[in-house]
N, C-alpha and C positions, 0 to 999 in steps of 0.2 A: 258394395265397397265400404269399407269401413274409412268412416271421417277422422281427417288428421287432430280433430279437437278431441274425441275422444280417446286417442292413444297416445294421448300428451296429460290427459286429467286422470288425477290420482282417486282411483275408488275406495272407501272405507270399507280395511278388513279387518276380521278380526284376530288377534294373537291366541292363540288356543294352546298355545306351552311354550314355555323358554327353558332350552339348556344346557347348563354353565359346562363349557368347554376345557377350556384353560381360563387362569387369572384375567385375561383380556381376550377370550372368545366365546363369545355364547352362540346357542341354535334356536331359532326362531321359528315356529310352525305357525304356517298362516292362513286360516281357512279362506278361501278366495269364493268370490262369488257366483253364483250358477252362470252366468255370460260370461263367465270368462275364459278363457282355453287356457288349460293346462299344458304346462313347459313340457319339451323335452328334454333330456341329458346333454348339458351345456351351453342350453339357452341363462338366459340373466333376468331378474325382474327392476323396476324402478321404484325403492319403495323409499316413503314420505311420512317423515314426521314434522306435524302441523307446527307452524312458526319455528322450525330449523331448518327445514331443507331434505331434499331427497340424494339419492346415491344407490347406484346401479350394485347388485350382488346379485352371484351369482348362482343357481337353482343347487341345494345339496343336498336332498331328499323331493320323490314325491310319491303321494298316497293316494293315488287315482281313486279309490273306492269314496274314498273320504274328500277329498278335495282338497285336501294339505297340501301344502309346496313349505319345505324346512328352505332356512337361507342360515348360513352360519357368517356371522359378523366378527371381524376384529377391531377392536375401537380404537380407532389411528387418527380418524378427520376429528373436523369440527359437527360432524353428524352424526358418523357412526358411535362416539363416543358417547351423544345421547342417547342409541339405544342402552347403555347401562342401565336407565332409568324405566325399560321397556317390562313389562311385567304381563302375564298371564288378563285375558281380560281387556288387553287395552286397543284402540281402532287404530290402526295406522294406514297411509294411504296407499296402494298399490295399481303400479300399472304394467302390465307386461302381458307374455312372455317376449323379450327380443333376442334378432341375432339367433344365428346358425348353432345347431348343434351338434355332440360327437358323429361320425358318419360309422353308427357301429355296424348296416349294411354290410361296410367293405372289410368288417371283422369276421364276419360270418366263414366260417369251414377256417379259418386262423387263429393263430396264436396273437393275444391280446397284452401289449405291455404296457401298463400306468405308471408313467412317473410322474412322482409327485413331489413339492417342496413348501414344508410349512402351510399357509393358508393353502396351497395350490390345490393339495385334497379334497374341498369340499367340491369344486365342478365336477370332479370324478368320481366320487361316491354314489354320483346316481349311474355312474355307465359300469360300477360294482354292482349295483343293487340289479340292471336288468340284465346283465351274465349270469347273476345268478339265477334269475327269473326264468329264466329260455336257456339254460346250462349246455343241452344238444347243440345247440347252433353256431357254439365254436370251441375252440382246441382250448390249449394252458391260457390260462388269465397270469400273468404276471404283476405283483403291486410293489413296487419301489418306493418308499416312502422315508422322506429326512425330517427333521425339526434341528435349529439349532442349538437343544436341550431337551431331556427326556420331558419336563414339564410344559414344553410347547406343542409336543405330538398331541395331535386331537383325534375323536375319537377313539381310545384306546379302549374303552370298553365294546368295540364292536372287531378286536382286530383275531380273537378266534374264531367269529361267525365268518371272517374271511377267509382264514385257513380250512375252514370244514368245507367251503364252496369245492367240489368235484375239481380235480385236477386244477389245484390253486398253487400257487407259489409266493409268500408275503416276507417282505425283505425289509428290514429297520434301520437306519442309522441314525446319529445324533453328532454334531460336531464340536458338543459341550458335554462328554458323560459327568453323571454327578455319580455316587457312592453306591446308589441303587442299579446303575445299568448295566446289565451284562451282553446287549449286546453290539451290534459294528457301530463304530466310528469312524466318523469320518463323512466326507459329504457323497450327499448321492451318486455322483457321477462317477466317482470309485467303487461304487459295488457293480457297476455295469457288467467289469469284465469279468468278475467273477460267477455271473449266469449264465446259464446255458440258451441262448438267445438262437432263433434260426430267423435270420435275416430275409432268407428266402419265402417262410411261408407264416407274417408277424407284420401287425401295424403298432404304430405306438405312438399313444396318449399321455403331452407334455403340458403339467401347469405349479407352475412353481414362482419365483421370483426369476427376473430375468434373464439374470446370469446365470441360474443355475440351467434356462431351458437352453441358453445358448450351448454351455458346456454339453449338456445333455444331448445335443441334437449332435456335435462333434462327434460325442464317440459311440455314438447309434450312426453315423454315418465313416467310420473305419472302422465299424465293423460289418458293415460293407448292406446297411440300410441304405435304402434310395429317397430321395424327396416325396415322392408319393405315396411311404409307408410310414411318415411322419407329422402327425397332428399336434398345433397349441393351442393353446387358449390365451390370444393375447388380452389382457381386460382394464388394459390404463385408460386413461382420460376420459373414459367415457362419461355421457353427461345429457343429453336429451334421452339416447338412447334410435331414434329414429336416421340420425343422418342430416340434423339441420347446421347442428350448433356449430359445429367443424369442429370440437371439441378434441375428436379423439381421431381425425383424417392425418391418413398416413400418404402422403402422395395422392393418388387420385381414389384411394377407397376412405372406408371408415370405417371400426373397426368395431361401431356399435351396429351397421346397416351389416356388413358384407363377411363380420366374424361373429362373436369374438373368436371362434375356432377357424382355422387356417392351415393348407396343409405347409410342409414347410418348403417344396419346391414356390411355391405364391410369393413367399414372408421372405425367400432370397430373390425371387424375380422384382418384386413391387417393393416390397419394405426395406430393402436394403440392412440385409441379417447383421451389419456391425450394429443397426439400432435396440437389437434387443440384447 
């Protein structure tokens, strides 16, 4: 049985590349150490920088061969905003993997749809990278993806390796075009109806800002999706990351023990879905 002191203490790893996203998102590669077990796709790690403080993000690359786990950061807190100062080279402290991840299992022989909004792509990026991996083992991969400016989309040097993935279909919008964008505007939950979606044989993978998974789950569910073809990634408050702090409990769960991913029949039984 692993000791509760142990998966509370932050291990020195090391950063072995950083890179720049957008103006205020960078991608962190972090070699972790041989005891440690590698995340799955939408698990979260707890990573610590010495005399600031730590903060839960969540897994957006990982490199099994090699032991890398990418975390992609946007500097909003009073923490994350020191990793700006985070460079190639340097120890920061890591503890994880926590919390449940995507159940791509129940993708298997289906049709796979990722909505995503703004930061909400990087937990997804890695349930991209193993559809492409294992490509046989399910139908269309769908990726719906917004920023609210073309300079916010991240990742965008990887978004025709996503279209070459076998039976892919990769969707853009912006709800700010500037002079360069040619293409949808407007927010995600408007291109919905415009895909060819089969409700009957299709799950789908919601992380984004709140409102947008709320909107998003509405009209996945009139177009006639059921509660149990609907996955998020709720990832507020979290803060120990175990289940002590009550930091991020939502009624009787917690959203660092028992999620962050949730189907969303749960999220309207337990969480009471006006909260997100």
């Amino acid at each position: 049985m692993v000791k509760l002191s142990s998966m509370l203490t932050p291990r020195p790893s090391l950063v072995v590349g950083v890179r720049v996203e957008t103006s205020n998102v960078r991608t962190y590669y972090v070699k972790l150490p041989e005891d440690v077990n590698l995340p799955k796709p939408g698990q979260f790690d707890l990573l610590y920088i010495h005399g600031v403080g730590e903060v839960p993000i969540s897994v957006s690359d990982i490199y099994y061969d090699k032991r890398i786990v990418a975390h992609t950061v946007r500097f909003v807190g009073s923490v994350t905003k020191t990793f700006a100062y985070i460079r190639e080279g340097d120890i920061i402290g890591f503890r994880g993997p926590y919390g449940n991840g995507w159940p791509l299992y129940l993708c298997e022989g289906k049709d796979l749809v990722i909505i995503a909004g703004g930061i909400g792509l990087p937990p997804l990026r890695p349930v991209i990278r193993e559809v492409a991996r294992n490509r046989a083992k399910y139908n269309k991969l769908i990726i719906v993806y917004g920023a609210r400016n073309p300079k916010e989309l991240i990742y965008r040097y990887e978004y025709v390796d996503y279209e070459s993935i076998p039976n892919t279909e990769l969707y853009l919008t912006v709800d700010a075009p500037d002079e360069t964008w040619r293409g949808n505007v407007g927010v995600v939950t408007a291109l919905l109806p415009k895909i060819n979606l089969r409700p009957d044989n299709s799950i789908a993978f919601i992380c984004g800002p709140e409102i947008m998974m709320k909107y998003a789950v509405k009209e996945l569910l009139n177009m006639g999706f059921k509660g149990n073809q609907i996955f998020l990634s709720l990832e507020r408050r979290m803060r120990c990351g175990v289940g002590l702090c009550g930091h991020c409990q939502m009624g009787p769960y917690f959203i660092c023990k028992h999620g962050p991913v949730f189907p969303f029949w749960f999220i309207d039984r337990y969480f009471w879905v006006d909260q997100i």
